[in-house]
TORPA-291154 format. One record per residue: x, z, y of N, C-alpha, C, O, CB in turn; residue in three letters. Coordinates in steps of 0.1 Angstrom, whole numbers, padded with zeros to 4 digits, always signed. Glycine has a CB too. Layout:
XZYXZYXZYXZYXZYALA
...
// end
This chain:
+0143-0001-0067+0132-0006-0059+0139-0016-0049+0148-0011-0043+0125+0005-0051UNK
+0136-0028-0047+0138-0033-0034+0131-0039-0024+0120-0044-0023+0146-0040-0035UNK
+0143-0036-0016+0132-0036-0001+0126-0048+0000+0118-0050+0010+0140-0035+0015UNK
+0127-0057-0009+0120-0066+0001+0106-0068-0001+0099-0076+0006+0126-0078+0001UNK
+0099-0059-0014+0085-0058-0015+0079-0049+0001+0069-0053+0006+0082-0049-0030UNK
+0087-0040+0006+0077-0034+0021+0086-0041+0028+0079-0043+0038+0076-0016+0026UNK
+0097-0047+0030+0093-0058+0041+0085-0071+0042+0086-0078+0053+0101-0062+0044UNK
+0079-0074+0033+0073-0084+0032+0058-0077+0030+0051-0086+0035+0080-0094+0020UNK
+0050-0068+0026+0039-0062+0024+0038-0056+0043+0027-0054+0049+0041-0050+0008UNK
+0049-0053+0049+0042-0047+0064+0043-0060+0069+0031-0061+0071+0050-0033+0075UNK
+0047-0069+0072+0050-0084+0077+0035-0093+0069+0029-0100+0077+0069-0091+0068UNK
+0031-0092+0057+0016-0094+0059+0009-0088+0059-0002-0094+0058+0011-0098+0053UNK
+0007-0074+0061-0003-0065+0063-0001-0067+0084-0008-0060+0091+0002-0045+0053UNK
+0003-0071+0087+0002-0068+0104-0001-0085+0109-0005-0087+0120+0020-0060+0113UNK
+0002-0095+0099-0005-0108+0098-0018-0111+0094-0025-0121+0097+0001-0114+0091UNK
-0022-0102+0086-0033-0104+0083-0044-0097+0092-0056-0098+0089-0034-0100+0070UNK
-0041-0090+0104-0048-0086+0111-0044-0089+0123-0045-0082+0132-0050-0076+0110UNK
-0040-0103+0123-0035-0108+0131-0030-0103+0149-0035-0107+0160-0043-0117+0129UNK
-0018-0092+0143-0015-0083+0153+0003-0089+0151+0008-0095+0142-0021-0065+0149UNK
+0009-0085+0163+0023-0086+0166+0029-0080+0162+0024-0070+0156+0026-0087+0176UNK
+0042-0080+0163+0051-0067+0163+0055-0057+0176+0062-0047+0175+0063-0071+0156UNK
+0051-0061+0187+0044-0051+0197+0035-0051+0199+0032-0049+0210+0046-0051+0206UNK
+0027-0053+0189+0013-0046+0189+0013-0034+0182+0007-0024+0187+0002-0053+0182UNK
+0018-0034+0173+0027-0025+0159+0030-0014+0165+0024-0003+0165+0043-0032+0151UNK
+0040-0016+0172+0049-0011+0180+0048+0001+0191+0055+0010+0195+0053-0020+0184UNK
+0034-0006+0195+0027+0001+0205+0019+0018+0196+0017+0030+0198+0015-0012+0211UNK
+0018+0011+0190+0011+0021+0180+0015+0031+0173+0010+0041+0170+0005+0015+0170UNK
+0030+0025+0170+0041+0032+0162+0049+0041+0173+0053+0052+0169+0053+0020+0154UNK
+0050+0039+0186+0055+0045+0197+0067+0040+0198+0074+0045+0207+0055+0059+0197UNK
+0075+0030+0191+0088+0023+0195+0090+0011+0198+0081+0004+0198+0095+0024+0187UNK
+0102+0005+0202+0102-0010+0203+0103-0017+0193+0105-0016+0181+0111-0013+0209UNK
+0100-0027+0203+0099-0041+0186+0115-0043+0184+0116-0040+0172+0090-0062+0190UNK
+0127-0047+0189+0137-0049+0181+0137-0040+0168+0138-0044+0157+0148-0049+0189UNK
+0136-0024+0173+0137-0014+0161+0125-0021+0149+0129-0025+0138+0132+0006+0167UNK
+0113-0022+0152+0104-0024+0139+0109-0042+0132+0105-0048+0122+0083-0022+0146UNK
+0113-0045+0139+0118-0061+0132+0128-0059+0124+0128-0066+0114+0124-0073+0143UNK
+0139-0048+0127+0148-0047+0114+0139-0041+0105+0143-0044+0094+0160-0038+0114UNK
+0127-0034+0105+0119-0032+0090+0117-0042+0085+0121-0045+0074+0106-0027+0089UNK
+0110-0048+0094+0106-0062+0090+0113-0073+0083+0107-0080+0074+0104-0068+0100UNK
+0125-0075+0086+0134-0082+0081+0145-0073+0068+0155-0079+0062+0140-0087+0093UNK
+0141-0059+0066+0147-0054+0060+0168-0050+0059+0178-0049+0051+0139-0060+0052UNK
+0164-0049+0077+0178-0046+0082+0181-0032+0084+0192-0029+0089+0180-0051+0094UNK
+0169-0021+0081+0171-0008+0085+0161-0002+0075+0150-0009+0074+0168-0005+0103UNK
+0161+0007+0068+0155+0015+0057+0143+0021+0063+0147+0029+0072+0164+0027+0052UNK
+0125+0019+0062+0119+0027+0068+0119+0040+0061+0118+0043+0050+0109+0022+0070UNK
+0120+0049+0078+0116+0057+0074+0099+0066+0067+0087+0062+0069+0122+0059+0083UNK
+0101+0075+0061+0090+0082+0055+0072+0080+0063+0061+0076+0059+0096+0100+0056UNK
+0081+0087+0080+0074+0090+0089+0062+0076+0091+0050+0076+0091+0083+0093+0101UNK
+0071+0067+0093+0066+0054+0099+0058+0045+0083+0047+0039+0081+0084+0043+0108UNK
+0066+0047+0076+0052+0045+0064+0038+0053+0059+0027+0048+0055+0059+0046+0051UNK
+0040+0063+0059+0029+0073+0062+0016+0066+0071+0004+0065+0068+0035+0085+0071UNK
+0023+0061+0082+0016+0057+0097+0014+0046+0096+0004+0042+0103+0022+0058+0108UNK
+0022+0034+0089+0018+0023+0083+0002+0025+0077-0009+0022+0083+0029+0020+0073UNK
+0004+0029+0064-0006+0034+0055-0016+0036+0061-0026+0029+0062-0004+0045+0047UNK
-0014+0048+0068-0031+0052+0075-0035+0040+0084-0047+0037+0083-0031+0068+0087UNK
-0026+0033+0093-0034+0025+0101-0038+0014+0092-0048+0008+0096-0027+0020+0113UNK
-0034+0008+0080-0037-0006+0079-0048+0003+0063-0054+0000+0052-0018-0021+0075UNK
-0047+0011+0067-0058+0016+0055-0050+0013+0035-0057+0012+0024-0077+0002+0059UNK
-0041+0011+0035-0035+0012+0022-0025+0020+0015-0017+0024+0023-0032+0002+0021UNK
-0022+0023+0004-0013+0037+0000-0006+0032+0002-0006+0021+0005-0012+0046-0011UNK
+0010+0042-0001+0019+0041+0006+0027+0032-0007+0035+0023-0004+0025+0056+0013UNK
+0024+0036-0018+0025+0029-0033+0026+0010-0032+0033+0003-0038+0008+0035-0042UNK
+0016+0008-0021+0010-0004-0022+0022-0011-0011+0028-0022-0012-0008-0004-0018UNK
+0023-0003-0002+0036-0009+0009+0049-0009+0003+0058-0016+0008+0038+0001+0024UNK
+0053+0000-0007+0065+0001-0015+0068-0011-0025+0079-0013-0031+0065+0013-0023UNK
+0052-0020-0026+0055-0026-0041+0055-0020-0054+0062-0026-0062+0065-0030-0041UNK
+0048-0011-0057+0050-0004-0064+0032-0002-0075+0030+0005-0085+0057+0006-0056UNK
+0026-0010-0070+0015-0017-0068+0005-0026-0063-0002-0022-0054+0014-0015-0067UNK
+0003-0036-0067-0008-0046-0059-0022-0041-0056-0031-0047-0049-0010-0059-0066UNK
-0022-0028-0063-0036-0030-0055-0036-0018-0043-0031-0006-0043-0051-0028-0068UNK
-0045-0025-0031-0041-0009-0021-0044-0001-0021-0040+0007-0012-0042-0007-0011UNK
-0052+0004-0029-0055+0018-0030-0046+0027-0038-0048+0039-0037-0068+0018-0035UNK
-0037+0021-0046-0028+0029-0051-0023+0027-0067-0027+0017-0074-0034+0042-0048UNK
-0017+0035-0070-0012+0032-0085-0026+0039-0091-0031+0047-0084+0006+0041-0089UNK
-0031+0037-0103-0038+0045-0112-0055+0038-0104-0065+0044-0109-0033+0064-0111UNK
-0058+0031-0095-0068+0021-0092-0070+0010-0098-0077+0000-0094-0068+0018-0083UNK
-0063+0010-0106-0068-0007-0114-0077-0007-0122-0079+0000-0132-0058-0015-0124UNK
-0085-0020-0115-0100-0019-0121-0099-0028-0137-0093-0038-0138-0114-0029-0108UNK
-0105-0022-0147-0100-0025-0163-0102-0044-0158-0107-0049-0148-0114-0016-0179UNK
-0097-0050-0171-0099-0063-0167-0114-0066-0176-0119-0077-0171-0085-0073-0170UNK
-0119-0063-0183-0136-0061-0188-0144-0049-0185-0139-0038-0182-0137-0061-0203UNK
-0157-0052-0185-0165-0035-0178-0169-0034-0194-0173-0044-0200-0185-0035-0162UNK
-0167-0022-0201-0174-0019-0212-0184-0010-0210-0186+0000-0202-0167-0014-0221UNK
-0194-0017-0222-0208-0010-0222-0205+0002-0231-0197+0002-0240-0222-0020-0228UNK
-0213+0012-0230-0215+0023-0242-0229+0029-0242-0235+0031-0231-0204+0037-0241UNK
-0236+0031-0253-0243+0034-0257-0243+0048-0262-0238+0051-0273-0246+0026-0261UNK
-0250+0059-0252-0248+0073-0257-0260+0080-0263-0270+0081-0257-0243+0081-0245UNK
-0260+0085-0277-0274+0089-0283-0267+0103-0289-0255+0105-0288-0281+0076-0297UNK
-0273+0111-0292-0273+0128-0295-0275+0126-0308-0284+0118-0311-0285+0140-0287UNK
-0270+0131-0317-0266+0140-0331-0273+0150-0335-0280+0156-0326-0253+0146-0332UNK
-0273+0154-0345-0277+0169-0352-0281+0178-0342-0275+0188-0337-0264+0176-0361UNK
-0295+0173-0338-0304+0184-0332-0297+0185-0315-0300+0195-0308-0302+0201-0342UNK
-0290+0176-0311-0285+0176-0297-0276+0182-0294-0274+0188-0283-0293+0179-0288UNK
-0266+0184-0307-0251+0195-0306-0244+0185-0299-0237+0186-0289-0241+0201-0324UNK
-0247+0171-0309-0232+0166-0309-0234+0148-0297-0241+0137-0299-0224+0163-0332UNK
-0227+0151-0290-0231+0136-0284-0224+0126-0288-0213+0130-0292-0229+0134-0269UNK
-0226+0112-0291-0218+0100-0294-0219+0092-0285-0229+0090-0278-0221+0094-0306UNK
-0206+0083-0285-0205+0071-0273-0201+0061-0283-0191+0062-0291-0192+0074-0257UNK
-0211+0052-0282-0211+0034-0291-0207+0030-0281-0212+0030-0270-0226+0023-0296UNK
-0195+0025-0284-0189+0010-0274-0201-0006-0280-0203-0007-0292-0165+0006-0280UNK
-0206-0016-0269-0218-0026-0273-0204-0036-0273-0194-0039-0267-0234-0028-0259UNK
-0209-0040-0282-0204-0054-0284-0207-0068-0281-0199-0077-0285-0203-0055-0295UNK
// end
């Protein structure tokens, strides 16, 4: 893995809400030199402070790792077509069938 997908994913996740890094900071309970080496990927975040990332900017922790683009997490990817199915009952309503529509 490298760092530089969550330093670059908390560096636009705290841009896109157009907040500082002592705004961050304030929130996180530390100073901004400490959260700028995240930022710049001079110091390993810790567990704690990603967790807390996540919950405030509302996205999994998957998604701040790079480890995913979408934020809600690994195993949220919306298919890239919606398929239709058509569901009709069998032999007296034992057996159900699913028609994919073409």
């Amino acid at each position: 893995m490298k760092k530089i997908y969550y330093c670059q994913r908390i560096k636009d996740l705290r841009e896109d809400k157009d907040l500082t890094q002592k705004d961050i900071c304030q929130i996180l309970k530390m100073k901004q030199p400490q959260y700028s080496r995240y930022e710049r990927g001079e110091r390993d975040l810790p567990l704690d402070i990603l967790v807390m990332l996540s919950k405030f900017y509302n996205v999994s922790c998957d998604y701040i790792l790079g480890l995913t683009n979408d934020k809600r997490g690994i195993g949220y990817s919306e298919p890239t077509e919606k398929i239709k199915y058509n569901i009709k009952q069998e032999g007296n309503g034992k057996n159900i069938v699913k028609i994919k529509e073409n």
